[in-house]
N, C-alpha and C positions, 0 to 999 in steps of 0.2 A: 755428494758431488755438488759444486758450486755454479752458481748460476753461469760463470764466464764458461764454464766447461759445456755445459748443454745448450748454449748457442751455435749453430753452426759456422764454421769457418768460413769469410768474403773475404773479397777482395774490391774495391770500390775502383771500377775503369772511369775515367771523364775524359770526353773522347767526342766525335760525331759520325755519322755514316760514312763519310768520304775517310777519316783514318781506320776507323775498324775495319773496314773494305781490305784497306791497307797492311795493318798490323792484328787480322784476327789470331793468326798463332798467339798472338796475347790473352785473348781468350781462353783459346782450347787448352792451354800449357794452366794457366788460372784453374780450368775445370778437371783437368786433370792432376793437379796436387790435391785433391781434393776437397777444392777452395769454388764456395757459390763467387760468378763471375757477377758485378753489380755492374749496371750502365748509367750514366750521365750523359746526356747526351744536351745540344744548345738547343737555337729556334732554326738554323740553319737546315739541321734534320728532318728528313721526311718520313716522322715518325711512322706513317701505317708501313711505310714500305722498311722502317727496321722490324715493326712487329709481324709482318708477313714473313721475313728472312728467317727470326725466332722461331716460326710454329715451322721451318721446313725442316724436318728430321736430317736431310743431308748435309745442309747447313752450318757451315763452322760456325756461325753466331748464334746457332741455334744451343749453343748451350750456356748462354746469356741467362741468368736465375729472372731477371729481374733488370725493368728499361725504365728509368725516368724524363722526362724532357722537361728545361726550366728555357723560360723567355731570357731569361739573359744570364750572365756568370758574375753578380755580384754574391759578394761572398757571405754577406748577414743570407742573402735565399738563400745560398747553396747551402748551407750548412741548416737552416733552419728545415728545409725539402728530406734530408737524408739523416732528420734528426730520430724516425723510427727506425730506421738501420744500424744505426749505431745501436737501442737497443736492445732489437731482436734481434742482429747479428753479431757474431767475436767475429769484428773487421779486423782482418792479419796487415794490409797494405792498402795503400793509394796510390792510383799509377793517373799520373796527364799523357794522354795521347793526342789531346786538342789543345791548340794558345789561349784560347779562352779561359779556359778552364786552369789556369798555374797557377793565380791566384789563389782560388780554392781548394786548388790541392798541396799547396803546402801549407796554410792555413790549417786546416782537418787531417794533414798526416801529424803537424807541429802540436797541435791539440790533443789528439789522439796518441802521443807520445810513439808514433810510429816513423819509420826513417824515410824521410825526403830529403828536397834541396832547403828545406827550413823558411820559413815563412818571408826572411829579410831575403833573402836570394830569389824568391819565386816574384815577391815582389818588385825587386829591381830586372830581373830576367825581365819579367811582362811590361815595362814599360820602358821607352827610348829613350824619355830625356833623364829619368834618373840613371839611366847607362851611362848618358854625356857627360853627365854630373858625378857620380860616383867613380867610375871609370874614365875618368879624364884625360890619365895620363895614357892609356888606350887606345884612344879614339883622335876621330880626325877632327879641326878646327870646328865649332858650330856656334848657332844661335840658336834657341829656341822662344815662340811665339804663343803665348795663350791667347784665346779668342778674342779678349779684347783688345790684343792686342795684333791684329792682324794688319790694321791698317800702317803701323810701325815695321813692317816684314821690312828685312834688308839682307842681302848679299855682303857681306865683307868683301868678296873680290866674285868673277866671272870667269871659266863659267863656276856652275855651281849643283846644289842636290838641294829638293825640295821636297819632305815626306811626313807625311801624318800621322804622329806619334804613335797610335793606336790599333795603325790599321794592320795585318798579312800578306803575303802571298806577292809583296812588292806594288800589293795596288797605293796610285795615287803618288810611287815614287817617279821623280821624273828630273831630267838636266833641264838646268836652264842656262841662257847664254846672258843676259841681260836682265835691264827692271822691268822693261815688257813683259816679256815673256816670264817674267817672275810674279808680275799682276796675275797674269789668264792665270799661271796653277793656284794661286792662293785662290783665284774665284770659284776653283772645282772643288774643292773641299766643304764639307758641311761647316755650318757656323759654329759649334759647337768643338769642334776639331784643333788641336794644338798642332803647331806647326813646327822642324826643326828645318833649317836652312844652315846646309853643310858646305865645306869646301869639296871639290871634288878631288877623288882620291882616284889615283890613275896606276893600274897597275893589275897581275891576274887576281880573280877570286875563287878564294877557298872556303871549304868548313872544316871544323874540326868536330867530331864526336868524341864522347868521353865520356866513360862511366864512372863513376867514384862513389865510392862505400868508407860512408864514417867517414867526410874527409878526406880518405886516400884515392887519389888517382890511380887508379886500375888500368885503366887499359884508353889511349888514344887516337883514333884514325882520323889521317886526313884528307878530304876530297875536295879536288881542284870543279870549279865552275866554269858554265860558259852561259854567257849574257845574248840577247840582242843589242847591248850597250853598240856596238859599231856599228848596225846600221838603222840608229834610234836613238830615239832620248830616253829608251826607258830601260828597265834592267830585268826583264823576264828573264827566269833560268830557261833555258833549253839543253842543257846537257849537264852532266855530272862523270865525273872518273873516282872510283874508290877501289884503292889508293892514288892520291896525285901521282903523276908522274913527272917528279922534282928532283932535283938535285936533294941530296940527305941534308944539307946546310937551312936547305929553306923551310922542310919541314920540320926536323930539329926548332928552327924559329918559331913557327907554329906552335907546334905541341907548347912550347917552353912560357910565349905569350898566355895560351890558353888556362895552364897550370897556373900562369900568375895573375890569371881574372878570375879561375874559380878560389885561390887561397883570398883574393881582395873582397869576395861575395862570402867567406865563409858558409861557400859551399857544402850542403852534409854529405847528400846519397841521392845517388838517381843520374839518370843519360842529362847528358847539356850538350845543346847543338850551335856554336857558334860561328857566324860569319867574319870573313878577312878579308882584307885586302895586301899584297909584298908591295912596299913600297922601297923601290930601291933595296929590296932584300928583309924591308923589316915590318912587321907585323901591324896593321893597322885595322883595329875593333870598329867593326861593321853592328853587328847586333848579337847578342847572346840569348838564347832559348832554353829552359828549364822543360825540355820535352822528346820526344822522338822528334827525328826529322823527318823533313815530307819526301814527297817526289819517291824516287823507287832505293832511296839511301839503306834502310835496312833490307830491304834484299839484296843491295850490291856487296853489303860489307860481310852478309852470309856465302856471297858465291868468292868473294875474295880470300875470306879464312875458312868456309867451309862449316861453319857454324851457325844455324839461325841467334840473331843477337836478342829473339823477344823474350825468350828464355832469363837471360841475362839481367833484364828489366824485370822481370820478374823477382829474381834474387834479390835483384837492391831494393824493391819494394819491402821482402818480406825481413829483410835484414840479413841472409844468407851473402858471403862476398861469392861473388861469382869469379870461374876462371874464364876467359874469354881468349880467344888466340890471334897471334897475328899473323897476318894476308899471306898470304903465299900466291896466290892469284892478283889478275885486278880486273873490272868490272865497270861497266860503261853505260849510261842513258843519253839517250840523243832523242829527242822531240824532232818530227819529221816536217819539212818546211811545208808550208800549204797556198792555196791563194784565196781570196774571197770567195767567200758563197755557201753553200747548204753541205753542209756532211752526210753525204748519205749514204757510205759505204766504204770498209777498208777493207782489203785485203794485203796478204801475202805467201808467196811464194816456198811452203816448207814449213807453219807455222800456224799454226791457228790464232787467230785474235781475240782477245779477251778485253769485252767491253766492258769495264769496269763500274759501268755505270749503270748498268743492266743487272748483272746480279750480282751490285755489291760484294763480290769477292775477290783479292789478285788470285793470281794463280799460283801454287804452290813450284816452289823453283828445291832443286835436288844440287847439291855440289857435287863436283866435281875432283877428280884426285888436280895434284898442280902440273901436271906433268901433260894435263889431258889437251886435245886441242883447242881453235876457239870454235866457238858455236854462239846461236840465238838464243837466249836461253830465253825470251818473252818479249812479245809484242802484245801493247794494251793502246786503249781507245781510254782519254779521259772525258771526252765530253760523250753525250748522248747523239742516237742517231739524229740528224734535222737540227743541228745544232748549227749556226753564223759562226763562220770561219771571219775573223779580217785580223788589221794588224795586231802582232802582240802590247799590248799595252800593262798586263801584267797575267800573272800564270795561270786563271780562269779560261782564258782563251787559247790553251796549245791544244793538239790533237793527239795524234798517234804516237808515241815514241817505242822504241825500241829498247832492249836490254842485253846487251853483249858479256859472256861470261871468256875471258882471256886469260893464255898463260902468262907468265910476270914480264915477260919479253917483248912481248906481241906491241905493235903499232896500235894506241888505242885509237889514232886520228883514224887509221888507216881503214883498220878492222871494222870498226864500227858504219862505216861510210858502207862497206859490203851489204852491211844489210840495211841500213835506214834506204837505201839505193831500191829496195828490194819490196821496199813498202808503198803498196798504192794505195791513193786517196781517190774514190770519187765524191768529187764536189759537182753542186750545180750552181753554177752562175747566179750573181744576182740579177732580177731584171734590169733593164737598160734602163 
């Protein structure tokens, strides 16, 4: 027997506490092919509190072989940190469940002669202005700004979108009406920070997911968004629908855009989460992701077809195509409006709450046949108790939302309002 045979079988996760919380069925599905689960985790992570989760037997992460944490996701460390694994372990896959981490891991699946989105893709995925640049004909009007060149920042016209190439979660994106107010955002940015300054794109937003194995597009969903763009300069998600509720013309549009930015990235293998905008009906490239999405996206698109999708991720990791199905359901998150001040308690009415932040785990959600009625199917808490409620400025700061499982008919506006209705917030006041 040869040495590759008597290494045992991993699987390398790169990931943080806040998505394994999220996507641990990755894990357990990992541990259950009879694959050691491997963790990467960033500096974001509160490591004692993933190695506490590990040693709890009940614990879905608790079947995590093995946790690394590196100060940053440059890809000479990463690779040099995980260079005894490669050894001692016959790594079968590499899965990204964190933006940090794309890099890396298409880097070390590309090396490893194992299937990802391919090094050129992971790397234009993870970064904005080779988006704007590679993907041109894509995307909406821009400029982009490197540090020294800050004091040169301009608007082409007003108003406009000003965001930091580097950053997630929509932090530091923001409207601007003018050069004023185009100075204050450039001064909020670190010095080090490249800048892009967009036209603004007016119109609803979508994502599309998409698995694709070797190249082939398999399987694509698309979910319609909801912003506080109306009443704010900033673009916090607060809601999600999967599957949009569009006319077929506009989705068809979607999917059709998205299949011709993953053939333009020679895309290989693996989920890609990209952002849109319909403008006047037609497809306008927001940002493309070489990863899971965030927010409650793969459990919506499980209660829509009925399928967990981590499974799935799994296959395209290991080079298996996977069959995946489409929705017959659709599925709702709504982030619950709040006012300023202390979090100190949710409840609801029918539902238990699952703070997510407490023990690091969602909660396991069961499908439903399509026929079935609508229900809650999960209420979660993302921040911690004692946590500063104020305005949204980017998705760090929402609260409690909700998770609506609906038949294909059903009012998602409608439905959903029943129960975010249904959820209390106690807040305490800031002092005067």
């Amino acid at each position: 027997m040869n040495r590759q045979s008597e290494r045992p079988p991993a699987v390398i996760v790169m990931s943080d506490l806040a998505a394994l919380a999220r996507q641990h069925r990755l894990i357990t599905d990992i541990a259950e092919r009879g694959l050691a689960p491997l963790v990467v985790v960033g500096p974001t992570t509160d490591l004692a509190k993933l190695t506490g989760h590990i040693a709890e037997p009940a614990h879905p992460l608790s079947r995590i072989e093995a946790v690394r944490q590196f100060p940053d996701a440059v890809i000479a460390g990463v690779l040099a940190s995980v260079q005894d694994w490669i050894a001692d372990y016959d790594i079968r896959g590499v899965i990204c469940s964190g933006e940090v981490f794309v890099d890396p891991c298409g880097v070390l699946s590309e090396a490893l002669g194992l299937p990802g989105p391919g090094a050129w893709a992971a790397r234009v995925c993870r970064d904005k202005v080779m988006q704007r640049v590679i993907l041109r004909d894509h995307g909406p009007a821009w400029r982009a700004f490197a540090p020294h060149q800050r004091e040169s920042a301009a608007a082409d016209a007003y108003p406009a979108v000003v965001k930091p190439a580097g950053r997630m979660f929509s932090s530091g994106v923001v409207r601007v009406e003018n050069d004023e107010e185009l100075r204050a955002a450039l001064a909020a940015y670190e010095p080090d920070e490249t800048i892009l300054v967009e036209e603004l794109v007016t119109g609803p937003e979508f994502s599309v997911e998409a698995l694709v194995h070797r190249g082939e597009l398999l399987w694509s969903g698309v979910t319609a968004k909801l912003t506080n763009e109306d009443d704010s300069r900033y673009f916090t998600e607060i809601g999600h629908t999967s599957p949009a509720d569009v006319p077929l013309a506009h989705s068809d549009a979607l999917v059709a855009a998205n299949a011709a930015i993953l053939k333009a990235l020679r895309f290989d293998s693996g989920i890609t989460h990209a952002e849109f905008r319909l403008r006047d009906g037609q497809p306008v490239l927001m940002e493309i992701a070489a990863r899971l999405p965030g927010d409650a996206i793969t459990m919506m698109w499980h209660l829509a077809t009925g399928k967990p999708i981590e499974p799935a991720i799994v296959d395209l990791a290991l080079g298996v195509r996977p069959d995946y199905p489409a929705p017959t359901r659709r599925a709702v998150q709504r982030f619950v409006e709040h006012t300023p001040g202390r979090l100190t308690d949710v409840r609801y009415d029918g539902e238990p709450v699952s703070w997510i932040v407490d023990d690091a785990v969602w909660p396991l959600v069961e499908a439903t046949t399509p026929d079935a009625p609508a229900r809650c199917a999960s209420v979660m808490v993302a921040l911690a108790r004692g946590s500063r409620l104020g305005a949204l400025h980017d998705s760090s700061g929402r609260s409690a939302y909700v998770v609506a499982d609906l038949p294909w008919d059903a009012d998602p506006v409608a439905e959903v309002r029943a129960y975010t209705d249904r959820v209390e917030l106690t807040i305490e006041p800031d002092p005067a």
